[in-house]
C-alpha positions as CSV (number, residue, x, y, z in Angstrom):
1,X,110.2,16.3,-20.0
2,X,112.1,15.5,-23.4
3,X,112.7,17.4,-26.3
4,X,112.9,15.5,-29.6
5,X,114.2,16.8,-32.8
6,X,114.5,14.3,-36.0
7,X,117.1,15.0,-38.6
8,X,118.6,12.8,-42.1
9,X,115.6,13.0,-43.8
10,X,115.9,13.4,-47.8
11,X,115.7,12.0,-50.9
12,X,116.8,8.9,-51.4
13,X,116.6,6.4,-54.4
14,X,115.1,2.9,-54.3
15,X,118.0,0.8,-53.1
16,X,119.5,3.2,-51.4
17,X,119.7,3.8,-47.6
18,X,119.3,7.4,-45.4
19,X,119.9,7.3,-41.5
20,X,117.7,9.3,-40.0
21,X,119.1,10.5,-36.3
22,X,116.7,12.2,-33.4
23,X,118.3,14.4,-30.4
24,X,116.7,14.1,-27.0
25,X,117.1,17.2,-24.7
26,X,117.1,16.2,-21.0
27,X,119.7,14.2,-18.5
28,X,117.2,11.4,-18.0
29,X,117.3,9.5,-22.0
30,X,118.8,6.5,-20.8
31,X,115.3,6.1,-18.7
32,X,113.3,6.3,-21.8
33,X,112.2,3.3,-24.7
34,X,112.9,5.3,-28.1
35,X,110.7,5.0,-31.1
36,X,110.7,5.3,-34.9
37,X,106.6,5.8,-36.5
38,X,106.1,7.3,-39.7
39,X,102.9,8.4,-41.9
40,X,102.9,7.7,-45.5
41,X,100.9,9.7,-47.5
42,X,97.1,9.7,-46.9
43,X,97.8,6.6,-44.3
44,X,97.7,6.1,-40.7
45,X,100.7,6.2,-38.9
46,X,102.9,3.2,-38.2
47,X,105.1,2.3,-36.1
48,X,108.5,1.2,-37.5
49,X,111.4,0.4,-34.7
50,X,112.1,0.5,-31.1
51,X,114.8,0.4,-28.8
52,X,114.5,-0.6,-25.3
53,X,116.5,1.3,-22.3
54,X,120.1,0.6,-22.4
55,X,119.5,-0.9,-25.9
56,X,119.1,-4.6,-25.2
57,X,116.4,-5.1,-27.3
58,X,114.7,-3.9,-30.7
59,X,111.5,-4.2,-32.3
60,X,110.4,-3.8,-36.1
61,X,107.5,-3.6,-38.0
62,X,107.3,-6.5,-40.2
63,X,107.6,-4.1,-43.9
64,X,110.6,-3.1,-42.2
65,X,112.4,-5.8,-41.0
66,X,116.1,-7.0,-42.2
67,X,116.2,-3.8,-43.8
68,X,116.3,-1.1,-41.1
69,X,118.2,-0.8,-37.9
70,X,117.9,1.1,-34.6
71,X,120.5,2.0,-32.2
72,X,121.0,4.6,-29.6
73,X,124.0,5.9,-27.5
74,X,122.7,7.0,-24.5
75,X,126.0,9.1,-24.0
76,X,124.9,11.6,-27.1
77,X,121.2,11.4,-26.3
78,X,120.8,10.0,-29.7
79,X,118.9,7.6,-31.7
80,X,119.4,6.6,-34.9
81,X,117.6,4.5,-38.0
82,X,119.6,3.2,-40.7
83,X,117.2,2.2,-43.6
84,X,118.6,0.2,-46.2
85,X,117.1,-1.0,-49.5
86,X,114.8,1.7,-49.5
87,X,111.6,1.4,-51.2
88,X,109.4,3.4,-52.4
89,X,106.8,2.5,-50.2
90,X,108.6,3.8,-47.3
91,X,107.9,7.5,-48.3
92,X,106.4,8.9,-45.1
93,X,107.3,11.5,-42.3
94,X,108.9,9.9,-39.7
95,X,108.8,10.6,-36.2
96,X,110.7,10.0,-33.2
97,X,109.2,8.9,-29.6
98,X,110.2,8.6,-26.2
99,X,108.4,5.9,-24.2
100,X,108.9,5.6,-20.1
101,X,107.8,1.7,-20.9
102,X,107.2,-0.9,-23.7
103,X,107.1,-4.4,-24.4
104,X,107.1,-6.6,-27.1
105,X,102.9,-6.1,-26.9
106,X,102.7,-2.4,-26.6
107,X,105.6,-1.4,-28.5
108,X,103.4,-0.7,-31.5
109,X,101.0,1.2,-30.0
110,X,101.5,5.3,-30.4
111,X,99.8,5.9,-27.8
112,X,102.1,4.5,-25.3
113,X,104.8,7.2,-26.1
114,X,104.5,10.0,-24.1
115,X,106.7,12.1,-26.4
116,X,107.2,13.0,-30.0
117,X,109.4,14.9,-32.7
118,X,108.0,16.9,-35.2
119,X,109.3,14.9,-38.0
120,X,111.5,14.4,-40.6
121,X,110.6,13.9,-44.2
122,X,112.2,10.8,-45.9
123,X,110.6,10.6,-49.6
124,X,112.4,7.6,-52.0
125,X,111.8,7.6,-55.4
126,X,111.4,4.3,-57.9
């Protein structure tokens, strides 16, 4: 099992950049895809980044893409999310997720991770 925990959330101003960093608990991280999803306001949640095993390959969602970047060191049990040119659009609860598989078709699909963080608030105003 893996224990997730989100943290960097804030305030931010448009244009600006956060990084938002997530803790896994567990010896086994470096067997698990990591995630970024997040929930605006009143929307669905979507997914946002991924990170493959040893970190050989990424995924974005297409709002996000050129401005945000995932990376992980599998020696801290960490991932991390640098967003940059924040908008205000990206306003939403993010959320971290551990995934024992994904691919370049599933890697959007939440329900594909097996585990989640509680969240970290990320709120950028205009």
């Amino acid at each position: 099992q893996v224990q997730l925990v989100e943290s960097g959330g804030g305030l931010a101003q448009a244009g600006g950049s956060l990084r938002l960093s997530c803790a896994a608990s567990g010896r086994t991280f470096s067997s698990y895809c990591m995630g970024w999803f997040r929930r605006p306001p009143g929307k669905e949640r979507e997914f946002v980044a991924a990170i493959t095993y040893s970190g050989a390959s990424t995924y974005y969602g297409d709002s996000v893409k050129g401005r945000f970047t995932i990376s992980r060191d599998n020696a801290k049990n960490m991932v991390y999310l640098q967003m940059n040119t924040l908008k205000p659009e990206d306003t939403a609860l993010y959320y971290c997720a551990a995934s024992v598989y994904i691919n370049r078709e599933i890697v959007g699909s939440s329900g594909r991770y097996d585990y989640w963080g509680q969240g970290t608030q990320v709120t950028v105003s205009s």
